[in-house]
N, C-alpha and C positions, 0 to 999 in steps of 0.2 A: 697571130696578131693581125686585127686588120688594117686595111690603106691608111685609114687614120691615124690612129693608132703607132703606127711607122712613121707617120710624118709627124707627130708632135714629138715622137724621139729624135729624129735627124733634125727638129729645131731645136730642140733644146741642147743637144751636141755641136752644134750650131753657136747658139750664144755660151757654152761653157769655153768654144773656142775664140770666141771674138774677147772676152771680159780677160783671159790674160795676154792677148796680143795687145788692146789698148790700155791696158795697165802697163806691160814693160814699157811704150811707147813716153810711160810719165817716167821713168828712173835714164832713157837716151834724152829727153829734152831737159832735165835735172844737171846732166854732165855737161850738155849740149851749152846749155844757158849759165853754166861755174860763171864766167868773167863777164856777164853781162848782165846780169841780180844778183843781189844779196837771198842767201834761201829763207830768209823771215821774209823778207818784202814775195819775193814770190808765191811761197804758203800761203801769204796772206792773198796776193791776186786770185789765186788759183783757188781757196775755197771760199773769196767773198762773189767768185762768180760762181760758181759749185750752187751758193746760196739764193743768187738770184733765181739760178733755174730750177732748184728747187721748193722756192716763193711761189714761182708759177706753177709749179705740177701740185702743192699743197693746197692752191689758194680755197677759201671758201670754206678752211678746216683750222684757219688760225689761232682762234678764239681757241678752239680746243686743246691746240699745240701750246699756245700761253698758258694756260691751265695748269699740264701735265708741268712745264717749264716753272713754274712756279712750284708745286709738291715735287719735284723728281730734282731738283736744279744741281744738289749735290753730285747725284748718278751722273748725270749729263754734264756736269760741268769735269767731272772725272774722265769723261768716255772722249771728249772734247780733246783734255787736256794731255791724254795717253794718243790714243790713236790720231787723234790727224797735227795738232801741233807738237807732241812729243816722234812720235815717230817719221810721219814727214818730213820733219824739221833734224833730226837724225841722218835720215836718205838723203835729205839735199847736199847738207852738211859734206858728208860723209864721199857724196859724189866729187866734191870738187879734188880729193885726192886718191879716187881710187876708178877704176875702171868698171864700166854696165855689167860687162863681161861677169868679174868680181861678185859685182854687188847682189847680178842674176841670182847665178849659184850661192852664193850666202844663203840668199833670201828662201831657197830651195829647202831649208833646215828650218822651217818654220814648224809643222808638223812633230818635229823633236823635241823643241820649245814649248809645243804646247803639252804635249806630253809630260813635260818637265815641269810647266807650271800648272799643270794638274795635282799633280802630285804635291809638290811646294806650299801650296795655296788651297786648295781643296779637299786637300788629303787623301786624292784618289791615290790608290796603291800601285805603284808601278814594281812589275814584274821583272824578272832577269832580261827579257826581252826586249823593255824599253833601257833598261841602263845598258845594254850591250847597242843596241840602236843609236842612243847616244852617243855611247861611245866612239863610235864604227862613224856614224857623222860629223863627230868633234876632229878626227884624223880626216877626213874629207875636207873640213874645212880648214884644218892647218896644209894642207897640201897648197890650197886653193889662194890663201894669204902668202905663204909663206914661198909661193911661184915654184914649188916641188925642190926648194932647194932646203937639205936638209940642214947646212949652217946657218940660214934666216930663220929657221921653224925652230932650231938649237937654241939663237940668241933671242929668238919672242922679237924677233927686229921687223916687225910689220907695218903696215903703212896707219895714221889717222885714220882717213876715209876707211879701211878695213875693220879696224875695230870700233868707229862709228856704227856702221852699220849693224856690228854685234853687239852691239847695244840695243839699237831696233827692234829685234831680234823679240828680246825679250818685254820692250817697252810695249810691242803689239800683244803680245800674250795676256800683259797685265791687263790690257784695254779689250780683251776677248772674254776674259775672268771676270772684269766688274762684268760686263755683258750678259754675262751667262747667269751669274749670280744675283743680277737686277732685274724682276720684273716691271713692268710699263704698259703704261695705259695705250700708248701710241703703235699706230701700225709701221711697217717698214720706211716708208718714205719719209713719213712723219718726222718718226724717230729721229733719224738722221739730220732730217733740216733742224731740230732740236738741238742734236748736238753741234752741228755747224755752226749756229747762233754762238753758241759761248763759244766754240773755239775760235770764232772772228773775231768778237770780243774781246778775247784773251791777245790775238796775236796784232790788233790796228795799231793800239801806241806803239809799239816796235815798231813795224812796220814804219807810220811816220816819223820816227827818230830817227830811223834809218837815210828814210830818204832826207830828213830833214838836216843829218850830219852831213851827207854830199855823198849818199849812196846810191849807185848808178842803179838807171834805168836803160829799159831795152828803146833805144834809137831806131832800128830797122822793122819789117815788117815783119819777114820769115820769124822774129822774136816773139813779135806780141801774137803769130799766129801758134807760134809753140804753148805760149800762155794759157790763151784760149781752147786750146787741146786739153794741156792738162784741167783746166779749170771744167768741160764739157765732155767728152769724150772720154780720158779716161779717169774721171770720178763720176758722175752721175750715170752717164755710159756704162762704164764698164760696171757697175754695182748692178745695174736694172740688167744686164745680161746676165749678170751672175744671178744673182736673185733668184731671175725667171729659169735658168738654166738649173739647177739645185732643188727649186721646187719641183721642178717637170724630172729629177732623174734621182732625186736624196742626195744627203751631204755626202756619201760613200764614194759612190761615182764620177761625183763632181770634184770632190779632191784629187782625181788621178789629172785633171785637166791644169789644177794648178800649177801644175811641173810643166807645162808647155811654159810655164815666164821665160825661161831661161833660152829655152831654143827661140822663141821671138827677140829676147831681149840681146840675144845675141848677133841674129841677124839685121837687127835696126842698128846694134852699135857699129856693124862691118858696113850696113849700107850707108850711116850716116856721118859715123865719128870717123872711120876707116879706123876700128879696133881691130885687133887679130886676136882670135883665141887661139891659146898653145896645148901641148900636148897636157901639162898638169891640170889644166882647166876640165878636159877629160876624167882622167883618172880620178881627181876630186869631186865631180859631182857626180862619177858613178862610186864613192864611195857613201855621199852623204845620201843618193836616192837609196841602198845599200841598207844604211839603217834605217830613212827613212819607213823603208818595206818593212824589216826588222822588227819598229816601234810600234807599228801601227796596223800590221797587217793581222787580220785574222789570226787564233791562233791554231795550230794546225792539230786533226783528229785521228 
């Protein structure tokens, strides 16, 4: 391999690291910001700026984006209404009663789900491998809700925010299914400012009903500088390192980087929230990476 060669891999290793460090960074300021937004109102901040800075990185391509926006608007208004107002809108939710910590590892069981709605939805045939992978991560995640105590995991006596988020879970899947299933006329950037549009759309009148019943807005600075994170950083941000990091290494490689959420997501919630992760939080997300490997991994020769 030569010097080149070397260093387009350690940048692309590079942005495979940075795109899930600034994404947990959205699920500690989600917690962070519980009693100071409503999570419509915030969604909505966080991707009507998403959209402006994505207005700028499109410009000079609009026409074309209207186009596709107009023949595609079903798809888009679907991909809109799954991924960033359904399931954001889940996350936020979901955060005001449960811990980063939590929500990390949950979220670490995404690769099972999709597995799961492969098969559901597509009719891809899943093997012993992925129902035992399942399996194996469905007890990982009752460890992880259920705080390793085996009379809460008994009684299903779990928090909101917990099974919020398991919700997510699958509402992202669906929104990876139309995706996958939907061809488009639009390149990557496009695409997205596309679906942005209707999901802004979709979530403004809330949003001002909100504010407009007498629902709080952030007062201080540190707030609206959290806003502006998620709205910058970790959505335009962290997707353009993902993207570029994916393209430069395949979706193979770039999947094992996913699982760093959990170890950042956990460190932001100790340096910011002062969370403590406990010993179940261990043993639970070494059982759900467990089948995660399970479901997904190679099969062996």
């Amino acid at each position: 391999m030569g010097a080149r060669a070397s260093e387009r891999i350690r940048l692309a290793y590079l942005y495979l690291v940075l795109a899930p460090l600034l994404w947990s960074g959205n699920w500690v300021a989600g917690r962070a910001l519980r009693d100071t937004i409503h999570p419509v109102t915030l969604n909505t901040l966080r991707w009507s700026l998403a959209l402006l800075i994505l207005a700028g990185l499109t410009r000079g391509r609009w026409g074309r984006i209207a186009l596709a926006m107009r023949s595609e608007w079903r798809t888009l208004a679907a991909l809109g209404i799954t991924g960033i107002v359904g399931f954001q809108m889940l996350l936020y939710y979901g955060l005001h009663s449960t811990t980063v910590v939590n929500g990390v590892m949950l979220n670490s069981t995404m690769p099972v789900w999709m597995v799961a709605g492969g098969a559901l939805w597509l009719g891809e045939r899943a093997g012993w491998r992925q129902v035992a992978g399942g399996l194996v991560s469905l007890l990982g995640i009752l460890v992880i809700i259920g705080h390793g105590d085996p009379p809460i995991i008994r009684r299903l006596a779990f928090t909101t925010g917990d099974l919020l988020l398991l919700v997510a879970m699958p509402t992202w899947t669906l929104y990876s299914i139309i995706l996958k299933r939907s061809p488009t006329a639009l390149g990557g950037v496009d695409h997205l400012t596309a679906i942005t549009v209707f999901a802004v759309a979709v979530m403004v009148p809330f949003a001002i009903f909100d504010v407009a019943s007498g629902g709080p807005l952030p007062h201080t600075w540190p707030a609206w500088g959290a806003i502006a994170y998620v709205g910058s950083l970790a959505s335009v941000g962290a997707l353009f390192f993902w993207n570029e990091g994916m393209r430069r290494t395949g979706a193979g490689i770039a999947s094992f980087f996913y699982h760093l959420m959990p170890v950042f997501g956990t460190i932001w919630s100790i340096i910011f929230l002062g969370e403590a992760p406990h010993l179940y939080h261990a043993g639970g997300f070494a059982l759900i990476l467990a089948g995660v490997w399970l479901a997904t991994a190679p099969r062996l020769r």
